[in-house]
N, C-alpha and C positions, 0 to 999 in steps of 0.2 A: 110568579115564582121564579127564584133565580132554577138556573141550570146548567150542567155539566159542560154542554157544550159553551154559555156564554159565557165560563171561567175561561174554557179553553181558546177560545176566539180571542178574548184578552189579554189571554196569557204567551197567545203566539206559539203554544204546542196541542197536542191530538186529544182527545176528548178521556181517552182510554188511560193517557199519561196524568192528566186532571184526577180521574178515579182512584188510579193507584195511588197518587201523592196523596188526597186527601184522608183514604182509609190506611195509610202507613203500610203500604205494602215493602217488604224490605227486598225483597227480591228486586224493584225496580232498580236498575242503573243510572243517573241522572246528576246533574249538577249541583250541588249544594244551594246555589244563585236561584238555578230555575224552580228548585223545590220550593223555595220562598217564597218566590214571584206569586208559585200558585198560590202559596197560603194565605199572602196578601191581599191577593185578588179577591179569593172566597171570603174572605174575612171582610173585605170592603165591601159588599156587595152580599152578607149576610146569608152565605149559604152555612148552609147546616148538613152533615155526612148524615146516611141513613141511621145511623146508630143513635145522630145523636137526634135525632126528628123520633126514633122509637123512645129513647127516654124521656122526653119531652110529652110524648103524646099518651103511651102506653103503650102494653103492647098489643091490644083488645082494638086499636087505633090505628094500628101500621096501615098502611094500603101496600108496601110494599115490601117481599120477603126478604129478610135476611141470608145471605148468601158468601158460605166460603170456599175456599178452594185449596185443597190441602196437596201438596208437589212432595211427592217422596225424593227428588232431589233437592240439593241443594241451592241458594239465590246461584250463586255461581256456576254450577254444574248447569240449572236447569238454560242460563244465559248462554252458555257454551254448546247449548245440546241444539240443531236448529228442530231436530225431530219436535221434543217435548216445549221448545216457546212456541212453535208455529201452532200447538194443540193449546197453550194459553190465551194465544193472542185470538183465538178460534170461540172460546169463551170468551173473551172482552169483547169482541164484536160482538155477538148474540147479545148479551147482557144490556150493551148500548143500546141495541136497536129495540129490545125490550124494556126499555127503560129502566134495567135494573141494575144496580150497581153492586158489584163486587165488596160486603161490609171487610171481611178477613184473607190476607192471602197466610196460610198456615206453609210451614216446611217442615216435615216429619222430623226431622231432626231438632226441632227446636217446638215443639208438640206441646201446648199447656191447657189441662182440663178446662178452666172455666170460659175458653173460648168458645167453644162448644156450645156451652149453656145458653150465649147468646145466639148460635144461627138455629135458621127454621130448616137449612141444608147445606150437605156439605157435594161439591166436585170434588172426588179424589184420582189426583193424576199419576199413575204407574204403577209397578206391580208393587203390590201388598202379600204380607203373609195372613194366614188363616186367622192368627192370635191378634196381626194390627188391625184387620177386619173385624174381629168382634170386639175388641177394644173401642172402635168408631161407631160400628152399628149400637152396642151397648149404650152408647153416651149421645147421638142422634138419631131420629128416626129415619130420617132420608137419605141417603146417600146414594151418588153415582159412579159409578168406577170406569176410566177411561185409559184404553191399552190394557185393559185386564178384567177377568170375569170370573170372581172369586166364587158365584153359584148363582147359577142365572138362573134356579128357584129361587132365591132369597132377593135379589139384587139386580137395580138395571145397569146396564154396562154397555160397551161400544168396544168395540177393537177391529179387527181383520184377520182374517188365516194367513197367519204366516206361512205356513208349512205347503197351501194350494201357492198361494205367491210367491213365494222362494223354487216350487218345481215349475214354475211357467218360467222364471227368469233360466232355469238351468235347461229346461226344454228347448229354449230360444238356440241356446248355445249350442246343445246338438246340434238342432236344425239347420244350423247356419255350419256345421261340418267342422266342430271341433270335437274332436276326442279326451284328450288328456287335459282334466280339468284339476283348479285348484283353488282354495277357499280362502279368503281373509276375513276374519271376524270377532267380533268382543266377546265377553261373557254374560249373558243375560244374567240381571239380578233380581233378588226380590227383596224387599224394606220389610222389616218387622219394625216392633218398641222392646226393649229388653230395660226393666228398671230406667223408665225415663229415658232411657237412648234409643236411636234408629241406628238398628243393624241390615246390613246386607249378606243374601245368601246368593252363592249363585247357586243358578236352576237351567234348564234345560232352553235350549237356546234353537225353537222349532226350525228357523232359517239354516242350521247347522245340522241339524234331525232330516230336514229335507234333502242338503246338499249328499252326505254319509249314504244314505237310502238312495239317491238317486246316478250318482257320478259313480260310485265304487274306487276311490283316488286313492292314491299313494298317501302313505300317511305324512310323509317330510313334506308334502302338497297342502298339508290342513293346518293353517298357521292362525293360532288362538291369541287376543293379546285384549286389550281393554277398549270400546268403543269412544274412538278419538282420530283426528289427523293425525296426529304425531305418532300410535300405533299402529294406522295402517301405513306411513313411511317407513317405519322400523321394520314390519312385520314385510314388505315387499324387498326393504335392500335385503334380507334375512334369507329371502327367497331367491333372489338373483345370485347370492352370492352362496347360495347353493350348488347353482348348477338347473342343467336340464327343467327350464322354465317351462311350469305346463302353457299349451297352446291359448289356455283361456282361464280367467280368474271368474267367479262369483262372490264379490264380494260386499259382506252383510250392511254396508252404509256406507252414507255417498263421502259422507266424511271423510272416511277409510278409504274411500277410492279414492277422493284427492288427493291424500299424502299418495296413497300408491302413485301415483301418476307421475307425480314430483319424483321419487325413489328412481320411479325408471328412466326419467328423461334426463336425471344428473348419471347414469350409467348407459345417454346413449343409446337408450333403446326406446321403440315406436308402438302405439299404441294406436291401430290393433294389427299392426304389422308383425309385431315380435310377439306378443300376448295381447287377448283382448280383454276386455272388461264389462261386466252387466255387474251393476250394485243396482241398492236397495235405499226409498223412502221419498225419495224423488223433490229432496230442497232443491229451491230455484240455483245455488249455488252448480249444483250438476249440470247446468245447461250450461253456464257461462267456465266449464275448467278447462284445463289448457287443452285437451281431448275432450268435445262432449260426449258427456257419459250416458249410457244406456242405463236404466234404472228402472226398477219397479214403483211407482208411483203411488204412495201414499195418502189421504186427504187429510191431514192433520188435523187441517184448521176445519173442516167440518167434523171431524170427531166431537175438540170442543163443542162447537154450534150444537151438536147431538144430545152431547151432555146437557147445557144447559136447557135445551127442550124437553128431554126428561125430566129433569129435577123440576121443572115449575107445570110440568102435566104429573106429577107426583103429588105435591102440592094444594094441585086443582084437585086431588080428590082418589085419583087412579091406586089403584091395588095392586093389582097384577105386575110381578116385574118385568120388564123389558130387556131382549138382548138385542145388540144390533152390530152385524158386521156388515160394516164397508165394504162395497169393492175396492178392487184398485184395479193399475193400468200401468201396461210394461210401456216406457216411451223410449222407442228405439232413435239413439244418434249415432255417432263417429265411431264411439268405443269399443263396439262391437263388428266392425267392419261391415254392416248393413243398412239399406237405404232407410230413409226415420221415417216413422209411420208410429203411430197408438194402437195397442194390442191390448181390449177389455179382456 
């Protein structure tokens, strides 16, 4: 029997990149040439996508399950976000190594019922509102929810406490003998479906909930702006050119902290000489910025991994829902002006 990997060996790209191409994930980024190559390949060598081995066979016949994966962001956002690919690309390993391939990659945004109708399960990545949740649960039975846990009686889910994780990174700060703290960070959102479209609300943003609760800051110190580089460079010159730079910043993604970084060193100032820095989520980008950064360290990509263990122990049989929070780990560098060490 052909297979995923000997398309990929042929094809001269990753096994994962073969899966998407062949089940039409649109989300995937890729060359027009290389998309081909795959189809070629597959098509020489007479492979067949699960979908199309279920119509063939029936579906009393499958050996194996149907499985999609629904991104309340967008192909582009979700590319730009490294938080939310690193928890895709967390599923596509799992899947791989369980030998099951990914039939639908879904984008709320672009949402069509009779998808649905074909999978035995659905991944859904980010936060959802109450109304997109039973929209989904009403139309599949399985579903998993990752970074959000819309009722952990109804539904198995994965996330992390933001709110213990955000007061360990500001605890840090203390500890290390800063006072006067101040905050950069986006707006957490939530996806609903309004008549066919995905709407965003924003919602309470625990990292923000914790920093409020625990710093006591000046309010020109609490600078809100949309989770991206480009807004935390805006949201840091914003700061500078304020005046009276607090001693130390928390702020909500590492993202965010790069532009910051950028902001302060086109203005001349040293990090954590002049302000220090402790962010949040812990991509490998944060080790390599031009200050390495202190961060709270996320597992993204076992999130995925989690995910897809749930949904096919769901499958096998299981009832009971599942909730499951990750730890994480504050991994102290440069940014913070103290020696680097892991802090569970």
């Amino acid at each position: 029997m052909v297979r995923i990997k000997d398309i990929a060996l042929k094809a001269k790209v990753s096994s994962a990149t073969v899966s998407r191409i062949l089940n039409e994930d649109e989300s995937l980024s890729v060359a027009g040439e290389t998309r081909q190559r795959v189809i070629n390949i597959a098509e020489e060598l007479g492979y067949q996508t699960v979908a199309k081995r279920r119509k063939a066979r029936g579906q009393k016949q499958r050996a194996q399950p149907l499985i999609g994966v629904l991104s309340c962001l967008s192909p582009d956002q979700e590319r730009q976000d490294p938080y939310f690919s690193s928890i895709r690309k967390g599923i596509e390993k799992e899947c791989f190594e369980q030998e099951i391939f990914i039939t639908n990659s879904i984008h709320l945004g672009s949402f069509q019922e009779h998808i649905f109708r074909e999978l035995d399960g659905v991944i859904v990545i980010g936060r959802v509102h109450d109304e997109a949740v039973k929209h989904i649960s009403g139309r599949l039975e399985h579903a998993v929810f990752i970074n959000h846990s819309p009722d952990p009686q109804a539904y198995d889910s994965i996330g992390i406490d933001f709110e213990s994780a955000s007061r360990q990174a500001i605890d840090h700060l203390f500890d290390s003998g800063y006072k006067r703290l101040g905050y950069i960070g986006g707006q957490e959102k939530e996806h609903t479906l309004k008549d066919g479209q995905s709407i965003r609300r924003t919602i309470e943003d625990k990292r923000l909930t914790a920093f409020l609760e625990s710093a006591a800051p000046q309010p020109e110190h609490v600078l809100i702006g949309e989770y991206s580089m480009r807004e935390g460079y805006r949201l840091m010159k914003k700061a500078i050119d304020q005046g009276h730079l607090p001693e130390a910043f928390f702020i909500a993604s590492d993202s965010m902290a790069i532009g910051a970084l950028k902001a302060l060193q086109e203005a001349g100032l040293q990090v954590p000489r002049d302000t220090a820095i402790v962010s949040f989520n812990g991509i490998e980008e944060a080790e390599f910025a031009s200050t390495p950064l202190t961060t709270v360290k996320v597992y993204t990509e076992e999130m995925g991994r989690t995910g897809v263990k749930l949904l096919l122990d769901r499958l096998n049989g299981r009832t009971l829902p599942h909730h499951v929070t990750l730890p994480t780990t504050l991994i102290v560098r440069q940014s913070c002006g103290c020696t680097a060490k892991e802090v569970t």
